[in-house]
C-alpha positions in Angstrom: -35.6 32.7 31.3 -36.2 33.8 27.9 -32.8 34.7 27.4 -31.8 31.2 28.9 -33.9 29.3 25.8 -32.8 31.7 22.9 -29.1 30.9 24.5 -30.1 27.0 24.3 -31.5 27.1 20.9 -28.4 29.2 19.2 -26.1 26.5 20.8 -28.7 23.6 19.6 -28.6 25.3 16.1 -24.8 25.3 16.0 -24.5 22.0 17.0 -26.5 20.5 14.4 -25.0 23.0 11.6 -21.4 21.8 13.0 -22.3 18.5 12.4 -23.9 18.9 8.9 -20.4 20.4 8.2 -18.0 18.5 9.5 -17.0 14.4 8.7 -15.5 12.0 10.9 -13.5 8.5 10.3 -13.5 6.4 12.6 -11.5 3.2 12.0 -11.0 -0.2 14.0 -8.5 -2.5 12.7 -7.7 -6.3 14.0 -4.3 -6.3 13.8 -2.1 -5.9 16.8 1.2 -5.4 14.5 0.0 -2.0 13.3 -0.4 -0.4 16.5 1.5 2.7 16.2 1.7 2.5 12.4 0.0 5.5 10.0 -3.2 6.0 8.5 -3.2 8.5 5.8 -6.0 10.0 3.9 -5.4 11.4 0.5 -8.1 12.4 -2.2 -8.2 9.9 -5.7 -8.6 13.0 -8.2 -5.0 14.0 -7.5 -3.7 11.6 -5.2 -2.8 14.9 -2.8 -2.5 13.5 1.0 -4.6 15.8 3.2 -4.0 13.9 6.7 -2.1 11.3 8.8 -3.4 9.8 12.2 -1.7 7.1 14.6 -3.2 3.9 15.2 -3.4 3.6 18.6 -5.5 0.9 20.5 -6.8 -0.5 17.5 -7.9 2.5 16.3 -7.9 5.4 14.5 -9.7 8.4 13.7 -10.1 11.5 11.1 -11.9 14.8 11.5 -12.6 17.5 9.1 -14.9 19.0 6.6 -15.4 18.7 2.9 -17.4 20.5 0.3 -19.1 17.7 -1.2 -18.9 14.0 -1.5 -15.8 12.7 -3.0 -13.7 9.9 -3.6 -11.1 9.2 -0.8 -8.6 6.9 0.2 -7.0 5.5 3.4 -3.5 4.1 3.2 -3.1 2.1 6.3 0.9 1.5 7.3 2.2 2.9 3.3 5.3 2.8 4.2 5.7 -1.0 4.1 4.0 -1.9 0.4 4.5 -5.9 1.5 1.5 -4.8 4.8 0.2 -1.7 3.4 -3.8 -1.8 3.3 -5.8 0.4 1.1 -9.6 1.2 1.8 -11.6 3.1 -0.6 -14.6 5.6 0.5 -16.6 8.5 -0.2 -15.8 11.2 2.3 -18.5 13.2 3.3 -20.0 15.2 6.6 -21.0 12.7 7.9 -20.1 9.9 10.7 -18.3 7.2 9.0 -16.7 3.8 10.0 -14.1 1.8 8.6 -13.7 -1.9 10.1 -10.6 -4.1 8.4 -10.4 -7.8 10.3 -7.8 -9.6 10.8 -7.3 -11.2 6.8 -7.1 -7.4 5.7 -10.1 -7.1 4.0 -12.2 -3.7 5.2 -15.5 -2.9 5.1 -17.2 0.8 4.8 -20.8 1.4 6.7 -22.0 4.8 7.9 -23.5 6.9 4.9 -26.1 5.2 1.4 -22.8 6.3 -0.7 -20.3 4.3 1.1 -22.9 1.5 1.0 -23.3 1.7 -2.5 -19.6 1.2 -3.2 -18.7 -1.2 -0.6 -21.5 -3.3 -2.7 -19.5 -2.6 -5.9 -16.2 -3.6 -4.2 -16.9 -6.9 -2.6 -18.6 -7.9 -6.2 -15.5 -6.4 -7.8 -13.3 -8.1 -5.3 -14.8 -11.4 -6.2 -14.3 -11.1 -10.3 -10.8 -9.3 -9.9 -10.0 -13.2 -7.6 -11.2 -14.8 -10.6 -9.2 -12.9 -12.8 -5.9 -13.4 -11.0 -6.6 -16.8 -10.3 -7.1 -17.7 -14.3 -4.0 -15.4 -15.0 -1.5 -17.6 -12.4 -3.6 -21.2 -14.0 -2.9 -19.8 -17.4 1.2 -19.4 -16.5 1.7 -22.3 -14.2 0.5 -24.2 -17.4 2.8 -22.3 -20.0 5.4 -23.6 -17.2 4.7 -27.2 -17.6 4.4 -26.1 -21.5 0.5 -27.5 -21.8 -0.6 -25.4 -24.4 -4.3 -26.5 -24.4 -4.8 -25.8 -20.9 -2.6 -22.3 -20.7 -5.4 -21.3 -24.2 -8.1 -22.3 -21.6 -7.3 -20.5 -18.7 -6.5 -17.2 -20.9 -9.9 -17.6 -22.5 -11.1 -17.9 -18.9 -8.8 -14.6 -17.9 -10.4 -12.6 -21.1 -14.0 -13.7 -20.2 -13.5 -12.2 -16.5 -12.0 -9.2 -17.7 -14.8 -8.4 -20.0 -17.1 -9.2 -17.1 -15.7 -6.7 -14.7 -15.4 -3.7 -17.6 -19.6 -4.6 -18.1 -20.2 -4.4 -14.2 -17.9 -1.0 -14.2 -19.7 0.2 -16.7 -23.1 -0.6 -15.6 -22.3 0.7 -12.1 -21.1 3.8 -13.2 -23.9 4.1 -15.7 -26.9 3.1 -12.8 -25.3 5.5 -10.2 -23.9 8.7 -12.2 -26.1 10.6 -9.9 -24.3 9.9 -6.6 -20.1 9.6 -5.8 -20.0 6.1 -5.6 -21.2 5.8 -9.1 -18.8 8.9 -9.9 -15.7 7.3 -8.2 -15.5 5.0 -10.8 -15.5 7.7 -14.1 -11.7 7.6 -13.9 -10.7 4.3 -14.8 -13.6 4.4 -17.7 -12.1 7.5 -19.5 -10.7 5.1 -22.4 -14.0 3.9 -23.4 -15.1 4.4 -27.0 -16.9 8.0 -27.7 -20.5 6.1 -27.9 -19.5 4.3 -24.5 -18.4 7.1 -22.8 -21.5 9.0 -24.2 -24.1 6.5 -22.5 -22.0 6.8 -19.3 -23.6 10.0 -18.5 -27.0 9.9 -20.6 -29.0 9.8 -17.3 -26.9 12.9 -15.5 -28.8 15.7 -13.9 -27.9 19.0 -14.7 -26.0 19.0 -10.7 -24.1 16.1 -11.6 -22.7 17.6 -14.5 -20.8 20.0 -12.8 -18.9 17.4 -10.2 -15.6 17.4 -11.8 -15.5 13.5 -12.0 -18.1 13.8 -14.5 -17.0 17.4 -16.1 -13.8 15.4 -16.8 -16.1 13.0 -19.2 -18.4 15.4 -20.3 -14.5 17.2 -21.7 -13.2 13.7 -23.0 -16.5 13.6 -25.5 -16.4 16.9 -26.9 -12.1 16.4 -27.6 -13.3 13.3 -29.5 -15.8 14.5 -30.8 -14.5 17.5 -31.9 -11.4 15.6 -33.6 -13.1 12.5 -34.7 -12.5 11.1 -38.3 -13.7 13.0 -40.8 -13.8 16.7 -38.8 -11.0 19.0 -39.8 -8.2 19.3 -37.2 -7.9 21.7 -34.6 -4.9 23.7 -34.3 -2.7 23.5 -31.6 0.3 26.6 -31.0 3.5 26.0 -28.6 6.8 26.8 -28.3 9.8 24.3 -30.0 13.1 23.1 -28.3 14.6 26.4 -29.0 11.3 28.7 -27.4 10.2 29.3 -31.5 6.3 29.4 -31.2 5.0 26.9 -33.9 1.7 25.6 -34.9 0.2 22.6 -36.2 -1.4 24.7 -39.1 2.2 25.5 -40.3 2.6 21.6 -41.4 -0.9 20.2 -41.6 -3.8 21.6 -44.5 -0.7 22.4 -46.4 -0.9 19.0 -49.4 1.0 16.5 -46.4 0.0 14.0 -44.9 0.7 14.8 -41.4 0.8 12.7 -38.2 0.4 14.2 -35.0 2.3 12.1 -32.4 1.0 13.0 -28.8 4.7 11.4 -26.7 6.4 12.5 -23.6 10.0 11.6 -22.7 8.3 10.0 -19.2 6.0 7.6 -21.1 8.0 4.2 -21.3 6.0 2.7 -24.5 6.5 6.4 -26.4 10.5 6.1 -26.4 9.8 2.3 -27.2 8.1 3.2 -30.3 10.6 6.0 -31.2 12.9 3.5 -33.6 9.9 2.0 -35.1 8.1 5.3 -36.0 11.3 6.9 -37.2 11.9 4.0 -39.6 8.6 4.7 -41.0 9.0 8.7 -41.0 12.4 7.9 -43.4 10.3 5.3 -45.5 7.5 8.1 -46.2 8.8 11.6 -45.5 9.9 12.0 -49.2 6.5 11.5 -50.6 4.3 13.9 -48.8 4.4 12.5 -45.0 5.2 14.6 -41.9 4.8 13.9 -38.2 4.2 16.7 -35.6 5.3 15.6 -32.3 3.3 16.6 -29.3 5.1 16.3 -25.9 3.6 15.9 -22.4 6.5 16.9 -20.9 6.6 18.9 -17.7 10.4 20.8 -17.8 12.5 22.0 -20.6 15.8 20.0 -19.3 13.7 16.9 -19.6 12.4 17.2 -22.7 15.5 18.5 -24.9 17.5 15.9 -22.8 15.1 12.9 -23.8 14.8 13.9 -27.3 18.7 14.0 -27.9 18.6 10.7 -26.0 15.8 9.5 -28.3 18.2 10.9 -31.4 14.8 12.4 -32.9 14.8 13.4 -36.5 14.1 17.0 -37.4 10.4 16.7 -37.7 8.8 19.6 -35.9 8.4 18.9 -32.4 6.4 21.6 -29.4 5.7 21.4 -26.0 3.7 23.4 -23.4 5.7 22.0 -20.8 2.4 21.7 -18.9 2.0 17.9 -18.5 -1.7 16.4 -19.9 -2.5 20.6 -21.1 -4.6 22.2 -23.5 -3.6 19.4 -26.0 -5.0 16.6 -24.3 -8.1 18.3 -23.8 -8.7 19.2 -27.4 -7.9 16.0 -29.0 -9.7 14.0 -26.0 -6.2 12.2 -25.2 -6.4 9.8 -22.5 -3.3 7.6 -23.1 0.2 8.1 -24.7 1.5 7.0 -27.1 -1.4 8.5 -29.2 -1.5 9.7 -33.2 -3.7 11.7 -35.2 -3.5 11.5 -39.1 -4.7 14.1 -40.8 -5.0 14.3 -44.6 -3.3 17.0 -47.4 -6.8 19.0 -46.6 -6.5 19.1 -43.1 -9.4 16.3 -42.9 -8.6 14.2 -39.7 -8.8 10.0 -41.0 -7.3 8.0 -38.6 -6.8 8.0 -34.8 -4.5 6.0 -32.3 -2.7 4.1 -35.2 0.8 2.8 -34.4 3.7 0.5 -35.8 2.6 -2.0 -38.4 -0.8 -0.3 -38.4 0.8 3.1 -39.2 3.0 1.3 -41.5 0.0 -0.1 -43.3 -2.2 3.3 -43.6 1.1 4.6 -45.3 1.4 1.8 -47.5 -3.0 2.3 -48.3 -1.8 6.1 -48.9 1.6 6.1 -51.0 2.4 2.1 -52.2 5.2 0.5 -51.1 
């Protein structure tokens, strides 16, 4: 008998530790024409798919076991983008359920993080409406060319659009201690040093270390560590030819030197190309260099987009590590992206570009 209870209580044990370890999905869905169809889960952070089920009956379901709490997605039927449905979740080991009627719209219940954020996305849902609503006003009226009205309806597109950065903000802000709050870091990592700063101000000493917020806490120190005024921070890679350079070989030396952070991928950087070569021929004979920077990920495309680009001679290095060790340093969230730094190797302007390079030039050197 007594060896018939210790059996039962190991197997109770087990059971309850398999359940604190493991999640399941389960998902209902209202719409007959996705019977058969995939749902595929996939993590945010890296957009790395980590399973596909069948709908079948209406239903679906996922089963596995995570770490910690982290921002998911479900792609429902992704092979069709005209009927694909996205839901958004924490996953977690926990029992979950995902409902999505019959006008697509889903709803998350089963865990206090995926209530959090299914609270954020139906209030996000409803100022994102606004915003596209304001946006098609604002063009059907540039259609029927009334001016006054197409100025209304953009003021009314700005105004939303400020409104849904605040809430962003504020959620992230009021809920940096849980995932929900966390899934939203991300799409906030372009926010001003101070902004980003009073993100995490309320951040236990746990929460620093979920990468969501590590990835901030990294963003302020590369600003802050290259902000106007500190001295730049030197950066080493190989050129076109595999010749290790370094940014200390140009800049601190009596140039004025531009550090242009550019990959052959990024549409906008070979826009600009022209524009800021014009301005490196108006300048490079009295004291101006640029250092370009590239985010590129393979040799071929690199030298191949640069001869395309017909790039000047300025020096140019590469890792050939995508968003490395540069972007990090010099808190780089978006390219196209320039650093000026002064003949002392004082950094004095960030993120300036065309007429507003142009300008600081002008400011610098005269016409």
């Amino acid at each position: 008998m007594k060896k018939t209870l210790i059996t039962i209580l190991t197997a109770l044990t087990f059971s309850v530790c398999a359940q604190e370890t493991a999640y399941t999905i389960t998902g209902t869905i209202d719409i007959p024409e996705l019977e058969g169809k995939p749902a595929v889960l996939g993590r945010w952070s890296d957009r790395e798919k980590t399973d596909t089920v069948v709908i079948a009956n209406g239903t679906f379901k996922f089963i596995g076991n995570i770490e910690q709490p982290t921002y998911y997605w479900i792609s429902i039927n992704p092979e069709d983008r005209n009927n694909n449905i996205v839901v958004n979740l924490i996953l977690e080991n926990a029992k979950i359920y995902v409902t999505v009627d019959s006008e697509k719209n889903s709803k998350i219940t089963g865990t206090k993080n995926n209530d959090i954020l299914q609270n954020f996305s139906d209030a996000e849902r409803v100022l994102s409406q606004k915003i596209n609503d304001a946006w098609r006003a604002s063009r059907d009226a540039r259609q029927t060319r009334d001016e006054e009205l197409a100025k209304s309806f953009n003021e009314e597109y700005r105004k939303y659009n400020e409104e849904l950065r605040t809430f962003k903000i504020e959620f992230a802000k009021n809920n940096i201690n849980n995932a929900a709050g966390q899934s939203q870091l991300r799409s906030l990592l372009g926010l001003p040093l101070e902004q980003l700063k009073g993100l995490i101000v309320n951040a236990n000493v746990a929460t620093l270390q979920v990468p969501e917020v590590a990835r901030v806490v990294e963003r302020i120190e590369g600003l802050e560590r290259t902000a106007i005024g500190q001295p730049f921070t030197d950066l080493r890679m190989p050129d076109v030819n595999g010749n290790e350079i370094a940014l200390s070989d140009f800049a601190g030396k009596g140039k004025y030197v531009l550090i242009d952070f550019t990959a052959t991928w990024c549409g906008p950087c070979r826009l600009g190309k022209p524009a800021m070569i014009a301005t490196y021929n108006r300048f490079k004979d009295k004291g101006f260099e640029i250092v370009g920077v590239w985010f590129d990920n393979t040799h071929e495309a690199w030298a191949t987009g640069m001869k395309a680009l017909n790039m000047p001679d300025w020096p140019q290095m590469s890792d050939l590590k995508g968003w490395g060790e540069a972007a990090k340093i010099y808190g780089i969230h978006g390219i196209p992206h320039a650093v000026l730094i002064d003949p002392n190797g004082i950094i004095i302007a960030r993120g300036l570009r065309g007429d507003d390079l142009d300008k600081k030039l002008e400011e610098i050197f005269g016409n």
